[in-house]
N, C-alpha and C positions, 0 to 999 in steps of 0.2 A: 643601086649597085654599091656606094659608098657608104651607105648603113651596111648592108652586109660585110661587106668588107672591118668596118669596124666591129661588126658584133663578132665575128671571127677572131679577129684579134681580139678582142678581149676574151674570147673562150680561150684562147689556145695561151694568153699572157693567166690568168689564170689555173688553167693547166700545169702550165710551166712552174709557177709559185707552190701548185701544190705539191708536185712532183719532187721540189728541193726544198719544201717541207719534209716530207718522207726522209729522203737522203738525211741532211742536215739538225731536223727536230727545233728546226724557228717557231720564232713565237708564232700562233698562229693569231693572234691581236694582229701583228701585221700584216696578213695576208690578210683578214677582210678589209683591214682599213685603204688597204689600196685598193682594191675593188671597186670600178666606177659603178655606182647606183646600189638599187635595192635589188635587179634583177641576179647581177655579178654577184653578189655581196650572198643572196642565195646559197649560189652556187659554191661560193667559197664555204659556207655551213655543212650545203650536200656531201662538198668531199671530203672532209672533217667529219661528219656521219662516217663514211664509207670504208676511212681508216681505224675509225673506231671499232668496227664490230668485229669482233673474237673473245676472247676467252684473254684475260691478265692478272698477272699473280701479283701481291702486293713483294716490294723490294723490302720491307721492313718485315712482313710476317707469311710465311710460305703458305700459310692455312687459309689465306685471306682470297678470295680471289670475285675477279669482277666479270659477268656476261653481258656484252652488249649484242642486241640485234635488232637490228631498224633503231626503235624509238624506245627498246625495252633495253634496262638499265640492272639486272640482277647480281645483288650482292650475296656470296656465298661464302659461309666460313668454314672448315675443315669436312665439305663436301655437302653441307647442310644450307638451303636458300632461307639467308635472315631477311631480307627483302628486296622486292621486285616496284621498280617506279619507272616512271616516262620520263624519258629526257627532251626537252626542249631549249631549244637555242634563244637566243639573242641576240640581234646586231647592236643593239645598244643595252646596259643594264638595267631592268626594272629599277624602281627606286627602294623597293623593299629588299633590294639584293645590296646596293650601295648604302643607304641607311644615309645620305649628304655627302657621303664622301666619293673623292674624283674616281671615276670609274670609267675615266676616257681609255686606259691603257690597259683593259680588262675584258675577255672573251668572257662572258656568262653562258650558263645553262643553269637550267633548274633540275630537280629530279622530283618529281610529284606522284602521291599517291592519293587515297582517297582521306588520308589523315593530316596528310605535311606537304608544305613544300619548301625546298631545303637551294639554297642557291652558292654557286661553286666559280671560279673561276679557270679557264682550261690554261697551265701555266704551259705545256709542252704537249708535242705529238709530234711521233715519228713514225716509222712501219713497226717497231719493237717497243718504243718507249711511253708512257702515258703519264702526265702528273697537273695534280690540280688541288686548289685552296679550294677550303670552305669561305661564305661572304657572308656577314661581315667576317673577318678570320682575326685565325687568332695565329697567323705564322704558318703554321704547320701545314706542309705540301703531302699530298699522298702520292706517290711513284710506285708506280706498273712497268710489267715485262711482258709482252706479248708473248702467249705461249701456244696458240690455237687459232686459226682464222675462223671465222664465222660469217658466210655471206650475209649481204642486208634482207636477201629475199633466198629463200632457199630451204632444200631439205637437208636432212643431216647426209646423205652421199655427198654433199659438199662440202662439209667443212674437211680441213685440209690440219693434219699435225705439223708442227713447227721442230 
């Protein structure tokens, strides 16, 4: 009964963080690091997936735009798909992502195809907002605007205009 109990509170103390995630657009570096284990720590990815997936326009260039669903990462530029790759998470950085340097305060994901694989850091997430470095980087943050939802699983009678 006191496992249960704790395993609940930590779904719902998670929950809660993801939730003022959304609201707020915190790092999300800190929501997994509070996260007790690798089970939590999951789940904190899963919902980070979850809020990811729709349709977002770049803030710098309106032709630019990004499709996530599920694990599919499609980059598209004035209505044309330049490339489609996997995204995969990270709880801690590969070291081919960090290159030696500290990458404790750093959400990774990669984006892999059968050519490359390219690793990023996720700087923000909100319900509207998206922005993330390249790793190793060189500065430059890319910022998104949600403009389309996209279920993780689903047909297109689902997606929803924003």
């Amino acid at each position: 009964m006191k496992l249960k109990f704790v395993f609940v509170l930590s779904v719902m103390t998670t929950c809660f963080w993801a939730c003022e995630s959304d609201e707020s657009g915190s790092n999300p570096k800190q929501l997994l690091d509070a996260a007790q284990g690798e089970e939590d720590k999951m789940k904190v990815l899963d919902n980070l997936s979850l809020q990811l997936q729709g349709i977002w326009r770049s803030d710098d260039d309106k032709k630019s735009e990004l499709r996530i669903q599920g694990d599919k990462f499609t980059s598209v530029y004035d209505g044309k798909e330049v490339s489609k790759e996997r995204l995969m998470w990270y709880i801690q950085c590969p070291t081919i992502c960090s290159q030696g340097q500290d990458s404790t305060k750093l959400l990774c994901f990669t984006l892999e195809n059968e050519l490359r694989s390219l690793c990023f850091n996720l700087v923000n997430l909100s319900k509207e907002k998206l922005s993330y470095s390249q790793l190793p980087g060189t500065g430059n943050t890319l910022s998104y605007t949600k403009i389309m939802d996209i279920p993780k699983q689903g047909t297109p009678e689902d997606v929803k205009l924003k």
